[in-house]
GUROZA-954595 format. One line per 2 residues: number of its first residue (from 1); their letters; for each residue z negated, y negated, x of C-alpha. Coordinates in Angstrom, 2 decimals. Layout:
BEGIN
NUM	a	Z,Y,X; ...
This chain:
BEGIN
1	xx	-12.60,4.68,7.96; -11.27,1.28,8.01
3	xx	-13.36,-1.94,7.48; -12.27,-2.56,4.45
5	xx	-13.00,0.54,2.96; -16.21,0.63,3.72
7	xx	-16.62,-3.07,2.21; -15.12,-1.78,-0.96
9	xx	-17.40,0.98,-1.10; -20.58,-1.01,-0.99
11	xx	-19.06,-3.23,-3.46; -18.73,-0.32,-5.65
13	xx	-22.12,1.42,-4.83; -23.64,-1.92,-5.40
15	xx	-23.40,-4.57,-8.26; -20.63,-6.94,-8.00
17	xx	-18.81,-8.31,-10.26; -15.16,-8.62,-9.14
19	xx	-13.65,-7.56,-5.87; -9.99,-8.95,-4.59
21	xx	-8.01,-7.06,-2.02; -4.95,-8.80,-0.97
23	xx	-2.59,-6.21,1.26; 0.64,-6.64,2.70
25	xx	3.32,-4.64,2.44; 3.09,-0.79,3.46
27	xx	-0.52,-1.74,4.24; -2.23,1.92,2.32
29	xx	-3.07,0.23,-0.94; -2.96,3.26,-2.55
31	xx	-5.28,4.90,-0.01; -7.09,2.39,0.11
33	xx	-8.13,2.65,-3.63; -8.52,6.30,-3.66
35	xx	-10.91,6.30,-0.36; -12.94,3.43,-2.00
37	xx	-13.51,5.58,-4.80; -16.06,8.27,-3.15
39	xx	-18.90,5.51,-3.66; -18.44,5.66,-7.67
41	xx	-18.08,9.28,-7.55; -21.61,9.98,-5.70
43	xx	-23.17,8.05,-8.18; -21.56,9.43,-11.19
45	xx	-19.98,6.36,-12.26; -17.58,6.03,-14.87
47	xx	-14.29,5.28,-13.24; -11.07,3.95,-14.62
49	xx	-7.81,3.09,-12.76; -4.95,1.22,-14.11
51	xx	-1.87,0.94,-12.73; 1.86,-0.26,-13.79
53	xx	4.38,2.54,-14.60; 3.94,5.80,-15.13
55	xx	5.40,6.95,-11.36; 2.29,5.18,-9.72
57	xx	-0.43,6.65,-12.02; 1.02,10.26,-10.90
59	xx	1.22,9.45,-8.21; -2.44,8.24,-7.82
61	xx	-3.38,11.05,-10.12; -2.56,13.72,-7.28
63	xx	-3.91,11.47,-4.66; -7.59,11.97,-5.81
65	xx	-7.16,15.20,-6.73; -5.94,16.33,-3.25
67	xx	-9.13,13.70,-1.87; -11.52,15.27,-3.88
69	xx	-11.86,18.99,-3.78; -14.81,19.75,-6.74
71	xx	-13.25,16.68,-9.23; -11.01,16.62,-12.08
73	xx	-8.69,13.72,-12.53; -7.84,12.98,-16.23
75	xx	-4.83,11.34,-16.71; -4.69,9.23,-19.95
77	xx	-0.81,9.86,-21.15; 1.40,8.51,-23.81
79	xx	1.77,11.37,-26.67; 4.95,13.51,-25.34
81	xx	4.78,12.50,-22.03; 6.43,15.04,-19.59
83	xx	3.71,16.56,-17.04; 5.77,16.13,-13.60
85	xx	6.74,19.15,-11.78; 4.14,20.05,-9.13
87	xx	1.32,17.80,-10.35; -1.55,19.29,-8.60
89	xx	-3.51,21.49,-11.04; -6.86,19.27,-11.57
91	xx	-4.76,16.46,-13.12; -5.72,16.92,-16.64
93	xx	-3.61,15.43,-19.45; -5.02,14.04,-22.17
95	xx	-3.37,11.72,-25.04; -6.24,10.54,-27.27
97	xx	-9.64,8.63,-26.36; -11.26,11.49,-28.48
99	xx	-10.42,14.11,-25.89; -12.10,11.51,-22.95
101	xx	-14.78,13.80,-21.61; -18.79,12.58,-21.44
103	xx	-20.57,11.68,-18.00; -18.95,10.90,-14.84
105	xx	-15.13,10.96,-14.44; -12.54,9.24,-12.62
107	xx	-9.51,8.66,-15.61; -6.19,7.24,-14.30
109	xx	-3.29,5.43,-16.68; -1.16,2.91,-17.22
111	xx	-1.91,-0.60,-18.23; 0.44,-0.66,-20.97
113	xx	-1.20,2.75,-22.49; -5.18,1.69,-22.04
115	xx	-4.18,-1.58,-23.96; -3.31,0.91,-26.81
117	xx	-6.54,2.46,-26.99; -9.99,0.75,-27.65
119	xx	-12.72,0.97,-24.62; -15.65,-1.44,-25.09
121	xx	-17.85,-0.91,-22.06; -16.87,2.58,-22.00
123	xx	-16.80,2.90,-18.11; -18.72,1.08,-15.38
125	xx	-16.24,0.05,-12.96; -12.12,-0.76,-13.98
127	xx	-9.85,-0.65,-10.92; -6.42,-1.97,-10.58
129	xx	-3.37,-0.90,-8.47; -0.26,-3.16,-7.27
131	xx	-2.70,-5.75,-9.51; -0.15,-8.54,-8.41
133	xx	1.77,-7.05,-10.98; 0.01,-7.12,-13.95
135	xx	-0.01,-10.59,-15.92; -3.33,-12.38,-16.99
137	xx	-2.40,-11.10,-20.58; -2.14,-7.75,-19.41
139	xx	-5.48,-7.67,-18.05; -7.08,-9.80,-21.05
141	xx	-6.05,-6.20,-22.93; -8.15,-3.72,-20.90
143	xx	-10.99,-6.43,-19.48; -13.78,-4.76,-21.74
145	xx	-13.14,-1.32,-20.26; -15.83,-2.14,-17.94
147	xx	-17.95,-4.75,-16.67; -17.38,-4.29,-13.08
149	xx	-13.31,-4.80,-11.85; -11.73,-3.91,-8.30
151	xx	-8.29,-5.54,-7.96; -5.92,-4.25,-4.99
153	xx	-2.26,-5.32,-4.61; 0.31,-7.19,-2.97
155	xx	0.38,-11.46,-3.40; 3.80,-11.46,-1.35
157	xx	5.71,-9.38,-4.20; 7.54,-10.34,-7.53
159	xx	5.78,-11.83,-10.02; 4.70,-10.19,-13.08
161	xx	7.98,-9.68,-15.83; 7.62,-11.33,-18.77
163	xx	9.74,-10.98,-21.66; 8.91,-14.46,-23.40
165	xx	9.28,-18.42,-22.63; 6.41,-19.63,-20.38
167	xx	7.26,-23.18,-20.36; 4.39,-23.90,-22.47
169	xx	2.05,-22.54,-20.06; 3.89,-24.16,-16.74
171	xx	0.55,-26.39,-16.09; -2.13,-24.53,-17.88
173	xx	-4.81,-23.32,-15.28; -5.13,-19.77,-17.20
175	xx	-1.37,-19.34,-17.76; -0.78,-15.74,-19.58
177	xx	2.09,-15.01,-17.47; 0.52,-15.41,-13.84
179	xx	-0.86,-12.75,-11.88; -4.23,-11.86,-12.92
181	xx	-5.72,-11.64,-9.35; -4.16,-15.55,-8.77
183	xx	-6.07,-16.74,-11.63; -9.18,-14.59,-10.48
185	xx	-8.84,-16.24,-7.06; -8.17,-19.79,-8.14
187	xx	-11.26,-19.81,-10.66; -14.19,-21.50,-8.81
189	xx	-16.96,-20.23,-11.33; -16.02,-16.88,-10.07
191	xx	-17.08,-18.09,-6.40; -20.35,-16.70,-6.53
193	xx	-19.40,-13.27,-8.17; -16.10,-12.71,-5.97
195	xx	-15.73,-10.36,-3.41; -12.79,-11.41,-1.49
197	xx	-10.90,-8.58,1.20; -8.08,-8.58,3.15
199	xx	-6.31,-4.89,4.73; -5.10,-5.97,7.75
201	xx	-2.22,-4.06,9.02; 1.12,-3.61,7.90
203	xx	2.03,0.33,8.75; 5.37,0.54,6.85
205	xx	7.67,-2.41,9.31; 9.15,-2.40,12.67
207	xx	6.69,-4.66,14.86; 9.01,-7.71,15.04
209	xx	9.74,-7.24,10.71; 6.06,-7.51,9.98
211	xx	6.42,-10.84,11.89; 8.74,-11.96,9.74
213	xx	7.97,-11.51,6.60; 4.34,-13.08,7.51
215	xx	5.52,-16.16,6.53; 5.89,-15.35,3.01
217	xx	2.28,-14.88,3.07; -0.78,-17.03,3.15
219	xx	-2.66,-15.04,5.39; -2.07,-13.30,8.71
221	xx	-1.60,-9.08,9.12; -0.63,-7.23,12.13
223	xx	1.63,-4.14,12.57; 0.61,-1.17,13.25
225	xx	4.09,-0.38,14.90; 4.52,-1.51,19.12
227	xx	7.51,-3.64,19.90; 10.37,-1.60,20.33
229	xx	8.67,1.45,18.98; 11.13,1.15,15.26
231	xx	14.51,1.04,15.98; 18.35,2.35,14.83
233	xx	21.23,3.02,17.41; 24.80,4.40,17.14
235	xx	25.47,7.80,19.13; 29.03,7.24,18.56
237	xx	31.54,4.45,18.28; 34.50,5.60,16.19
239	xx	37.03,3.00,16.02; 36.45,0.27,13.86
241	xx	38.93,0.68,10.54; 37.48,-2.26,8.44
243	xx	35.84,-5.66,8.57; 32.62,-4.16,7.29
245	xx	33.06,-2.02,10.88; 33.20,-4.13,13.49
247	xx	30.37,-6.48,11.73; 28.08,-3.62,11.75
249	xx	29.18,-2.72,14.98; 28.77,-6.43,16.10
251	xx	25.18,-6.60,14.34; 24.05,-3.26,15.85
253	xx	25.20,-4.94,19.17; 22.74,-7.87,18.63
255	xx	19.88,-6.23,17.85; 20.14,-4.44,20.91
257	xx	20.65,-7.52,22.99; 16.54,-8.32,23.61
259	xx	13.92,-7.14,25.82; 12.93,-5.41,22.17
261	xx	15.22,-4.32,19.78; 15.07,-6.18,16.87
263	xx	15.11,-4.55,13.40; 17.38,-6.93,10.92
265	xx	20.13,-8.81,11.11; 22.23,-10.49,8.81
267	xx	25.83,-9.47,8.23; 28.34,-12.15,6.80
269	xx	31.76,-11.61,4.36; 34.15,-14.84,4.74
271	xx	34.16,-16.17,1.54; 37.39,-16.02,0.08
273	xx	39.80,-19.50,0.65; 39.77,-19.68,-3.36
275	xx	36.27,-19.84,-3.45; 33.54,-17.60,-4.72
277	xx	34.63,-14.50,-7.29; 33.57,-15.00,-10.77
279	xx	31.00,-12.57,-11.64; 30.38,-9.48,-9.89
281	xx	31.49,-9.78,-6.18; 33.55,-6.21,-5.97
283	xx	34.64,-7.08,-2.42; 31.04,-7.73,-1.14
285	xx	30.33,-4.61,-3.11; 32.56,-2.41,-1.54
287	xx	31.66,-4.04,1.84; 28.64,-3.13,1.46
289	xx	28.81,0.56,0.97; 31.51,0.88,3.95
291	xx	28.52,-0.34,6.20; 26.00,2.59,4.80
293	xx	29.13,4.96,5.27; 29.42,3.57,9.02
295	xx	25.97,4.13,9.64; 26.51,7.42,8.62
297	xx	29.89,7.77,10.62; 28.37,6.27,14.12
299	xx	25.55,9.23,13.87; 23.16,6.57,14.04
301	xx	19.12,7.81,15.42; 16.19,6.30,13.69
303	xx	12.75,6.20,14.87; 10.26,5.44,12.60
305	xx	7.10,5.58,13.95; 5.86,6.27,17.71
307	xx	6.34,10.16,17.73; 9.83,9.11,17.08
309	xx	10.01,7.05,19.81; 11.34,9.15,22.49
311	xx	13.15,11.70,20.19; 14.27,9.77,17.40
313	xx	16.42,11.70,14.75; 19.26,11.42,13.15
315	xx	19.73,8.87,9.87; 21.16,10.84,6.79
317	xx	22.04,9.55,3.75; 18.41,10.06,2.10
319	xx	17.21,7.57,4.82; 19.31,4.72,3.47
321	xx	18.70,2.67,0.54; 20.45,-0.40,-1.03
323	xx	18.93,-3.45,-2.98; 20.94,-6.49,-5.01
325	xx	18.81,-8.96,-7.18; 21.77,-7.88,-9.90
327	xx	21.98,-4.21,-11.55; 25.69,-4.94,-11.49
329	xx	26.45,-5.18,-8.43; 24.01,-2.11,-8.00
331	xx	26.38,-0.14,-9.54; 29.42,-1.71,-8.40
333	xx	27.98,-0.52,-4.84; 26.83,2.73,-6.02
335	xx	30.16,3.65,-7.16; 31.85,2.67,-3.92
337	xx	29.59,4.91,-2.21; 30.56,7.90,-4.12
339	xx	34.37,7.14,-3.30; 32.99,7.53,0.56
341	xx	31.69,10.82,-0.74; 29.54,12.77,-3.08
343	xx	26.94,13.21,-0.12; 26.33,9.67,-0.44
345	xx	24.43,10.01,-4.25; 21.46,10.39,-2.03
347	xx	20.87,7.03,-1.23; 19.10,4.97,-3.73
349	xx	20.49,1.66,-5.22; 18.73,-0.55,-7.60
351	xx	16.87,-3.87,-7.98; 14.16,-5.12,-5.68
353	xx	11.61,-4.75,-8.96; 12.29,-0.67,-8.73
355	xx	11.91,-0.96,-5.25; 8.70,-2.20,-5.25
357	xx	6.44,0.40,-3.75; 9.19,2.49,-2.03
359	xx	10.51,2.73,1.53; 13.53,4.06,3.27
361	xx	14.22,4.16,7.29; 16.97,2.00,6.60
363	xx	17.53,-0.53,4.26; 20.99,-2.60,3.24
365	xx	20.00,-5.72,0.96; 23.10,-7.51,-0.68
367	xx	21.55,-10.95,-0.13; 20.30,-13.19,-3.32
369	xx	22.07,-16.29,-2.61; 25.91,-14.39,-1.63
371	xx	28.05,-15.48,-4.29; 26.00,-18.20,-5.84
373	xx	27.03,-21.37,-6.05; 23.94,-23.50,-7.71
375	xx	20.63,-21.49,-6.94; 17.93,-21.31,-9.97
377	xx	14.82,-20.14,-9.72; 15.29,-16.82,-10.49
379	xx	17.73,-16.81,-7.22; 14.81,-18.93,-5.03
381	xx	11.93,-16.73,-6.39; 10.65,-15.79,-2.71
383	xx	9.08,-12.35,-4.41; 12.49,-10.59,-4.54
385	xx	13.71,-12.35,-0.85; 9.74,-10.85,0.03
387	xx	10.71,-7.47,-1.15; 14.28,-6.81,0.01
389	xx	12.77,-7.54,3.79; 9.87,-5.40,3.64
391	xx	10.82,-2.08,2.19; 12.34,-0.36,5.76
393	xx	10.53,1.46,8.39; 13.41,0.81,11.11
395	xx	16.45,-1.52,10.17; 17.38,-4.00,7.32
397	xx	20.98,-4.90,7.46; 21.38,-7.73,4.75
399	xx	25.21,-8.45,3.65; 26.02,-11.35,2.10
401	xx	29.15,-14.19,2.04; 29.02,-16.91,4.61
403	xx	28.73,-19.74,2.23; 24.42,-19.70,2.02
405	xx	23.90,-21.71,5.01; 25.95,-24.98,3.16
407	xx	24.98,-23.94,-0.42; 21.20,-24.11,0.37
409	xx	22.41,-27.68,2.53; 24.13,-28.91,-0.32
411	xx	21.59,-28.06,-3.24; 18.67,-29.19,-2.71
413	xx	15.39,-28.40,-5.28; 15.15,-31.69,-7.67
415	xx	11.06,-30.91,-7.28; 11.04,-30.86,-11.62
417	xx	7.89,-28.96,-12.04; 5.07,-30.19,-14.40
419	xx	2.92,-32.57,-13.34; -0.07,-31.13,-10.60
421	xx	1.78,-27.64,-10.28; 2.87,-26.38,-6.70
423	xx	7.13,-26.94,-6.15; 7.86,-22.51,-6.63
425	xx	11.32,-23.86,-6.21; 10.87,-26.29,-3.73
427	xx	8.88,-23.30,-1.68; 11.98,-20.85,-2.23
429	xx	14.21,-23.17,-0.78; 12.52,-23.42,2.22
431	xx	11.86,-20.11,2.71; 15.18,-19.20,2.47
433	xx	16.53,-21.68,4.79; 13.62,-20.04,7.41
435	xx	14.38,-16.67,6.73; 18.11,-17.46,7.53
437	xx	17.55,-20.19,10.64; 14.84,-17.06,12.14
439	xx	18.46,-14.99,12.04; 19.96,-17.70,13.84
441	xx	17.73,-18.61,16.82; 17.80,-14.71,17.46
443	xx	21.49,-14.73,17.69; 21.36,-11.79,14.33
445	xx	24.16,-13.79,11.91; 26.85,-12.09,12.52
C-alpha cells in the first residue's frame, strides 16, 4: 500500500474537510481512489464519486466492484443509458434518486448527471476523479452532496472546456471556468482544512519521458520505469520508398544513439517553398500515417515495462495511436491510414481531449504549432503539448513542418493578460521553445 493511500484513508476515516491529490500522468489515479475507499466502506459511510464522462464512471464502477467482493456499486445513469457489455454483475443501474438505496453505499456517476438531481447532505464524503477537469461551476452544482470532498486528478492536463466567453472572469480569484482543485488550492482560508497529497511516480512513461514532461509540472515525480527499460526498435530495414521513411528511419537511428535509448523524437516535413498550406495540411497528414505504416513495415519490438525488457514483442497496429490538436486533420490522417490498409482501423486517432486518460505503446502526435503561422492561445495552451507527450508507454514520434523553431522566434507573446494574472501565454511559449530545444541538445530533430 502506497503512502499516499494510506494518507487518504485516514483522511477519510477521520474528519477533514477537503483533501487534494495532485498525480502525474499514468500515476494510478484511478486506483488510487478506489483503494482509498476501504476506509469509508468499514465505517459505513455514504460514498459518492463523480467523475467526467460516462467511460470513466464504468470504468470506476467495475473497479470497486472487482476491489470489493461483499459490495454493490450503484451506478447513477442517465434514463436510457446503455449498460456496457461485460459490466461486472454488482454494478447496479439506477436512473432516479428515488431508487438510491438507505445506509451505506458507494454510488458512482457523472458530474454532469448528479448536477441534475438534488442531494443536500445526502452522503458523507463526495469524491472526484480526473478533478482537474471539472470547472469551479461544475463543482458549485454537486458541492452539497456532502460535507466532506476528496479531489484526485491531473494539474499537468487540459483545462476544463467551456462552452461560453470567460473574459469577464480573466482576473476574478473564483473564476467559474478554472479548475476547481486550482481554486481549492489557491484559497488561503482553506489552509487550515486542506489536506494536500502528492502520488509520486509516474508508471505509464519510458524513464527518460517522465523526465520530460516534469517540467510542465510544478512539482517533482519519478518513474517507475529504469533507463533503457521502454524502448522501440526496427527488426527489419526495408528500403526506404518515401520521405516519411528515411525520417523515421533517421529518428529511430537517434534514439538509439545514447548510452539509453531515448523514447521521442521529433520528426520534421520541409515546409513547402510557397509557404504553409491553407487549412488542413493533407501532406503532413499523409506523412504522418506512412510513418505508423513504417513502423508497422520495419516489424518494430516494443517493450513496455521490465518483463519486456529482454523479450520485447512485436508492435501491431492496436499499439499505435495518433493525436492532432485539430479533428480535421484527425481524419485527414485516419483516412490515409486506411489507404495503407484496412488493418490499420485499429489504431486510434483523435484529439488530445479524448486522449486524456488513455495510453498506447506507441504514440505519433502531429505537433500543435506545424502549419501555424501566428500561435494563439489555444495553440500555446501547454495542457494539450502536456498530453500529446505523456500518453505512450515506449515511443512518441511527433511530426510536424520545420517552420516552429522561427515561428515561435518570430512571434513572441505580447504578455496582454489582465492586470495581476500569471502570462498562460507567455508560459506556453516557453514551454514550447523547451520542449523543442530538449529535442535539440539530444540530437532527436530530425
Amino acid at each position: 500500500m502506497s503512502a499516499v493511500v494510506r494518507e487518504l484513508r485516514s483522511f477519510v476515516a477521520g474528519s477533514g474537510v477537503v483533501a487534494v491529490v495532485k498525480a502525474p500522468p499514468g500515476s494510478g489515479k484511478t486506483r488510487t481512489l478506489v483503494e482509498s475507499l476501504e476506509a469509508g466502506i468499514k465505517k459505513r459511510l455514504r460514498i459518492l464519486v463523480a467523475a467526467q464522462t460516462n467511460n470513466q464512471v464504468d470504468e470506476i464502477s467495475d473497479r470497486i466492484a472487482e476491489r470489493y467482493s461483499d459490495l454493490s456499486v450503484v451506478r447513477f445513469a442517465s434514463s436510457g443509458y446503455p449498460r456496457p457489455p461485460g459490466t461486472h454483475p454488482r454494478v447496479v443501474y439506477i436512473e432516479r434518486t428515488s431508487s438510491i438505496p438507505d445506509g451505506p453505499i458507494v454510488m458512482v456517476g457523472t458530474v454532469a448527471k448528479l448536477a441534475l438531481s438534488s442531494f443536500d447532505g445526502d452522503f458523507d464524503i463526495l469524491f472526484v476523479d480526473e478533478a482537474w477537469q471539472m470547472a469551479w461551476a461544475d463543482f458549485l452544482t454537486i458541492r452539497q452532496s456532502a460535507d466532506r470532498y476528496v479531489f484526485i486528478g491531473d494539474p499537468g492536463q487540459i483545462p476544463p472546456t467551456v462552452s461560453i466567453d470567460v473574459d469577464r472572469w480573466e482576473s476574478s480569484d473564483h473564476g467559474p471556468h478554472l479548475a476547481a482543485p486550482h481554486l481549492i488550492m489557491a484559497n488561503p482560508q482553506l489552509a487550515s482544512v486542506r489536506t494536500e497529497l502528492r502520488l509520486p511516480t509516474c508508471h505509464r512513461l519510458p524513464y527518460d519521458s517522465a523526465r520530460l514532461v516534469n517540467r510542465f509540472y510544478d512539482f517533482e515525480f519519478d518513474s517507475q520505469a529504469k533507463p533503457g527499460e521502454r524502448f522501440v526498435r526496427a527488426v527489419k530495414r526495408p528500403a526506404a520508398a518515401a520521405l516519411a521513411d528515411d525520417l523515421l528511419d533517421r529518428a529511430l537511428d537517434a534514439m538509439w544513439a545514447h548510452r539509453w535509448p531515448s523514447t521521442t523524437a521529433i520528426i520534421q516535413l520541409p515546409t513547402p517553398d510557397g509557404g504553409l498550406p491553407a487549412g488542413t495540411d493533407l501532406k503532413l497528414a499523409q506523412y504522418t500515417a506512412e510513418i505508423v505504416a513504417r513502423l508497422i513495415a520495419r516489424r518494430c519490438e516494443v517493450s513496455t515495462d521490465s518483463s519486456e525488457k529482454n523479450a520485447p514483442r512485436l508492435l501491431r497496429p492496436l499499439d499505435i495511436g495518433v493525436v492532432s490538436t485539430h479533428n480535421l486533420m484527425n481524419t485527414a490522417v485516419h483516412k490515409e491510414l486506411l489507404k495503407f490498409s484496412p488493418k490499420f482501423a485499429d489504431v486510434r486517432v483523435t484529439t488530445p481531449e479524448r486522449w486524456q486518460g488513455l495510453q498506447r505503446p506507441v504514440m505519433v502526435a502531429v505537433h500543435p504549432l506545424s502549419g501555424v503561422r501566428s500561435p494563439s492561445s489555444f495553440d500555446l495552451e501547454t495542457g494539450r503539448l502536456c498530453v500529446m507527450a505523456s500518453r505512450h508507454q515506449s515511443a512518441c514520434f511527433f511530426v510536424t513542418r520545420d517552420h516552429v523553431a522561427a515561428t515561435l522566434n518570430d512571434h513572441l507573446p505580447l504578455a496582454d493578460q489582465a492586470l495581476g494574472c500569471p502570462d498562460a501565454v507567455g508560459k506556453g511559449h516557453a514551454l514550447h521553445s523547451d520542449f523543442l530545444e530538449y529535442h535539440r541538445e539530444r540530437n532527436l530533430v530530425v
